[in-house]
C-alpha positions, 0 to 999 in steps of 0.5 A: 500500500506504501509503495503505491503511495509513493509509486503516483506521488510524482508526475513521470513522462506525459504526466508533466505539463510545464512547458520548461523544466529544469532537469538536474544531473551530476554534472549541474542543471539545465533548463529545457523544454520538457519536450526536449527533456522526455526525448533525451529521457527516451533515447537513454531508455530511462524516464523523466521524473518531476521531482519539485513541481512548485518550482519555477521551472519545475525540477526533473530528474533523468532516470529509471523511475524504478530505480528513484523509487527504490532510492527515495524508499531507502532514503526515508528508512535512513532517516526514520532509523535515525529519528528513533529516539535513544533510551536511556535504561536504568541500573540499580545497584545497593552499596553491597550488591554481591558478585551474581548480582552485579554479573546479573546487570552487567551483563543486561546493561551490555544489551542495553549499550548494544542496542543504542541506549544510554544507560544510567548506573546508580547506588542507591544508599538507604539509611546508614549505608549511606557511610559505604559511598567510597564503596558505592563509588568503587562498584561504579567505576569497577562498572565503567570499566567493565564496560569499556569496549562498548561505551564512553562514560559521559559522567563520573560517579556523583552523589546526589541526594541517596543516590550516586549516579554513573552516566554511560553512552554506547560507543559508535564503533564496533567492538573490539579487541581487548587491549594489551592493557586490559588484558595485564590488568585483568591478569593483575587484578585476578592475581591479587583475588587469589592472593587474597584468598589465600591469607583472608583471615576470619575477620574478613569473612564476616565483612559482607561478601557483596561489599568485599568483592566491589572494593576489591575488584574496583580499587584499581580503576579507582586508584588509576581514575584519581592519578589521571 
């Protein structure tokens, strides 16, 4: 039915009355008789298509009308594609999400950024929790950097109100590689988790899992965060 539509939106051949058209081409524009243009139109075994009627004189292309056609269908998908308006989807985290948790969004705020959308991290600190803001700040940043290969951070941790907010933009390029950086500091930071299993004491074991394993994981990207 939409192809119909487009298919008698504009005049081709006979159907153009003006006497002058101004026929457009790569190489400039011309105005002609439109007697002159449909002949020049027919030798090249193509068409004639007015294209702005309201013009003075109307404006024609030389073409294969099927051809326009499947240009301008084309051309009205690429710009509705890039009128879709981009989301923003929300992650909610405590200040003392545990490991499954925290893997659990993480990898949904991956399908978020792979589909185009925004995506606005934040801790949620509920009464006294409210004194483990380093830690909420830790667990963002160790987020960010999780996500590095598929956004950019448009802004940092910030406290506001009970909340601390982390803003996240997916990145226009595709995915890529890990980088020689990342990949040392992954083997680092996995090192330094065996090391300290090996001589956590029981004091550390009553310190809250969900909490221990965000300072842990995330101090790194802290320290290299505060030293740019």
């Amino acid at each position: 039915m939409k192809n119909d539509k487009m298919k008698f939106q504009y005049r081709v051949n006979e159907q153009i009355h003006a006497r002058e058209v101004r026929v457009i081409s790569d190489e400039g524009a011309e105005v002609m008789s439109a007697r002159k243009a449909l002949d020049i139109a027919r030798k090249e075994g193509v068409d004639l298509v007015e294209i702005s009627p309201n013009a003075q004189p109307p404006v024609c292309r030389i073409i294969d009308y099927s051809k326009f056609l499947y240009q301008q269908k084309k051309h009205q998908k690429e710009m509705k594609q890039k009128q879709v308006k981009q989301e923003i989807k929300e992650i909610r985290f405590g200040p003392q999400t545990d490991e499954h948790d925290y893997q659990f969004k993480l990898k949904h705020a991956q399908e978020f950024l792979n589909d185009g959308n925004k995506v606005r991290a934040y801790v949620f600190f509920r009464g006294r929790s409210i004194l483990f803001k380093e830690q909420g700040e830790v667990l963002l940043l160790r987020f960010a950097n999780d996500l590095e290969e598929l956004a950019k951070v448009e802004q940092l941790p910030k406290l506001e109100g009970k909340k601390m907010f982390l803003y996240l933009a997916p990145k226009k390029t595709g995915i890529t590689k890990k980088s020689q950086q990342r990949r040392d500091r992954e083997e680092a930071q996995e090192n330094a988790k065996n090391a300290d299993t090996k001589v956590e004491s029981k004091e550390t074991e009553n310190v809250d899992n969900g909490l221990f394993a965000n300072a842990k994981n995330g101090s790194a990207v802290l320290d290299k965060l505060k030293s740019e």
